[in-house]
N, C-alpha and C positions, 0 to 999 in steps of 0.2 A: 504494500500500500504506500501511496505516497507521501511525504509530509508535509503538511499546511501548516502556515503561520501567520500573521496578520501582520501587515506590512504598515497599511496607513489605515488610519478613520478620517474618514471629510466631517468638517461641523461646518455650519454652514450661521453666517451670521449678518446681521442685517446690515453693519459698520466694522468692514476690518479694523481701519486705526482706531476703533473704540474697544474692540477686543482685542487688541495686541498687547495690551500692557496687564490685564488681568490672567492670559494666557503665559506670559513673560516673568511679570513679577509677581503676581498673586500664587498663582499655581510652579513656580521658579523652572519653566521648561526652556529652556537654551533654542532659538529659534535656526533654523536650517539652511531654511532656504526662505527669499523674499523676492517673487515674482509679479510682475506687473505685465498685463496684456491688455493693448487696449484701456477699457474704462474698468478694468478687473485685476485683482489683486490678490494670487493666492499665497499662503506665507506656512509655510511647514514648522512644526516644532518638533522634537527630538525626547528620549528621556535617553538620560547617563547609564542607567543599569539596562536597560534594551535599546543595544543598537539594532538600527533597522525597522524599529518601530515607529511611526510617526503618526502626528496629528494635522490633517492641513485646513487653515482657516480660508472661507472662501464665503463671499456675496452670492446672495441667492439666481442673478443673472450670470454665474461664472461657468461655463462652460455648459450653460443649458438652454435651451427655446424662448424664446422671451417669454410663450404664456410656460413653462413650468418653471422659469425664475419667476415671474409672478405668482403665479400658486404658491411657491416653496415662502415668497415674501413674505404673505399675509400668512400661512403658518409660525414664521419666526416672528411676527410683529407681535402675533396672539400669546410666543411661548407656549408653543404646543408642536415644535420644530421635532422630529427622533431623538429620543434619547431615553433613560438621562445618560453621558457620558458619568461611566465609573473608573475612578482611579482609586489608587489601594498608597498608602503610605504606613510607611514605620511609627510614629507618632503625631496619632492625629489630632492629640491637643494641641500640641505647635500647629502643625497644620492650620488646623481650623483656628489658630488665634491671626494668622500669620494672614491669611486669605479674608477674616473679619473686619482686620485693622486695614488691608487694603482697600475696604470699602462693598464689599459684594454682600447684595440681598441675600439673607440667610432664611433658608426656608426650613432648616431642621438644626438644633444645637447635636453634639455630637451624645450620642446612646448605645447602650445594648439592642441590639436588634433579638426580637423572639429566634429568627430562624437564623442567629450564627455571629455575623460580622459585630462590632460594633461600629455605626458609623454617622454622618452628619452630611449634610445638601444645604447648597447653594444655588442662585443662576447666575450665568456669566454675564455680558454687559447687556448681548443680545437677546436674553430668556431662558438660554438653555438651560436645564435642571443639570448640573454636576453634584455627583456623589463622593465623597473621599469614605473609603474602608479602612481600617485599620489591618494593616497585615499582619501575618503571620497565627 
């Protein structure tokens, strides 16, 4: 059998340069690559302990029809875009003080969860639900 692994996730967001600093400095992910096409702007982030894994931030017109960047629009305007993006950290008290004091809507303080993890939710600038887990 072959082996799969997950390369990139798209998040897709209403304002790159409004999300590039809560991606950058909130969530501390080393950016990649910083691409510009046209009126679009895709910008990759990285993490240290997976290389090869990435995140790319992209406008809902970015590589798609006009009407399904439109649709995908009014999805992210509403925050109700896929997701939630989950990330897993070592200490999610740091964490979630580190991403609070940055300024990001907190829609969960960090808990015990019934079925396992303990963990806490945010949204980034453009709606999305982010999760941080506690690992291990």
């Amino acid at each position: 059998m072959a082996t799969i692994s997950l390369q990139y996730a798209p998040v897709t967001v209403d304002d790159v340069d409004a999300a590039v600093p809560f991606y950058r400095d909130a969530l501390g992910l080393p950016i990649l690559q910083d691409v510009n096409y046209g009126e679009h702007r895709w910008v990759t982030f990285g993490f240290a302990d997976q290389p090869g894994v990435a995140i790319v931030l992209s406008d809902p017109g970015a590589g798609r029809s006009p009407d399904d960047g439109d649709a995908l629009h009014r999805l992210v305007a509403k925050g109700v875009a896929p997701g939630p993006l989950v990330f897993s950290t070592d200490d999610l008290d740091a964490a979630f003080e580190q991403i609070r004091e940055w300024g990001a809507e907190v829609l969960q303080e960090p808990i015990q969860q019934d079925w396992g993890p303990r963990d806490c939710a945010f949204r980034d600038p453009a709606g999305n639900h982010i999760r941080l887990n506690q690992a291990g």
